[in-house]
N, C-alpha and C positions, 0 to 999 in steps of 0.2 A: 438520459436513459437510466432508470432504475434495475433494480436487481431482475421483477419480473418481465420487462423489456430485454433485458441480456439475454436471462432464460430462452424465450418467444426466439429469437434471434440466432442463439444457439442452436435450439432445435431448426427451425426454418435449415439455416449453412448446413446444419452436419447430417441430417436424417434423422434425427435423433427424436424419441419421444421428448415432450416436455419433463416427464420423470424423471426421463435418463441425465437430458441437460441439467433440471437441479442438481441431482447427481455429481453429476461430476464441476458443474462450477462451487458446489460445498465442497468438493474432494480438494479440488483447486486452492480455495482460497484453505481450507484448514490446514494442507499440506506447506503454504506459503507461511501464514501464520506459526506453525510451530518450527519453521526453520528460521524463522526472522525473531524469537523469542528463544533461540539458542544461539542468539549473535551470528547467525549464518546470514548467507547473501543466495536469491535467487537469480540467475540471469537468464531470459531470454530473448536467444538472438533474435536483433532485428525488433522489437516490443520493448524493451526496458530492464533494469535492474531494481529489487526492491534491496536492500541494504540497513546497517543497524548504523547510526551516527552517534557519535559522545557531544554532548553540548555542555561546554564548561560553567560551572557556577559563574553566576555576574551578577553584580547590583545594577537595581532597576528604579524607578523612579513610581509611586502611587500619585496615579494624575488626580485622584479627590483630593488628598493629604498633601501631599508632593511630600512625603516625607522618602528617604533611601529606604528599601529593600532590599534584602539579598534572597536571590533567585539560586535556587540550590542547582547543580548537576544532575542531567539526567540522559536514559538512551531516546531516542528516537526514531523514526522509520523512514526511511528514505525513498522517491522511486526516481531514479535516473532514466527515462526516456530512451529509447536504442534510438539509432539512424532511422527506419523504418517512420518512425512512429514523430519524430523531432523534424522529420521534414515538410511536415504539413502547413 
């Protein structure tokens, strides 16, 4: 499913014009977006959690070269699955 299949889909379940569902699935995802870019966590029950993870520096191997690498430290984004949704 793409973004405009989500849209279509949205409106179809909620009543909702297709406007209104772009609407609110960009209200959505930029409201998720700048909370997960202030190190914040979303949770929703039953759907999942999206979360900020620290992945430590580590050296890596270059499979052309094979010479070592060091892979520096960085955040990430995480989504943890809820019950709801992980028991499919």
């Amino acid at each position: 499913m793409n973004k405009t299949e989500l849209i279509n889909a949205i409106a179809e379940k909620s009543g909702l014009s297709k406007v209104d569902s772009k609407k609110a699935l960009e209200a959505f995802i930029e409201s998720v977006t700048e909370e997960v870019k202030k190190d914040g966590k979303v949770a929703l029950v039953g759907f999942g959690t999206f979360s900020v993870t620290q992945k430590a520096a580590r050296k890596g191997i270059n499979p052309r070269t094979k010479a070592v690498i060091n892979i520096p430290a960085k955040k990430t984004v995480k989504f943890k699955a809820g019950a709801d949704l992980a028991a499919l």
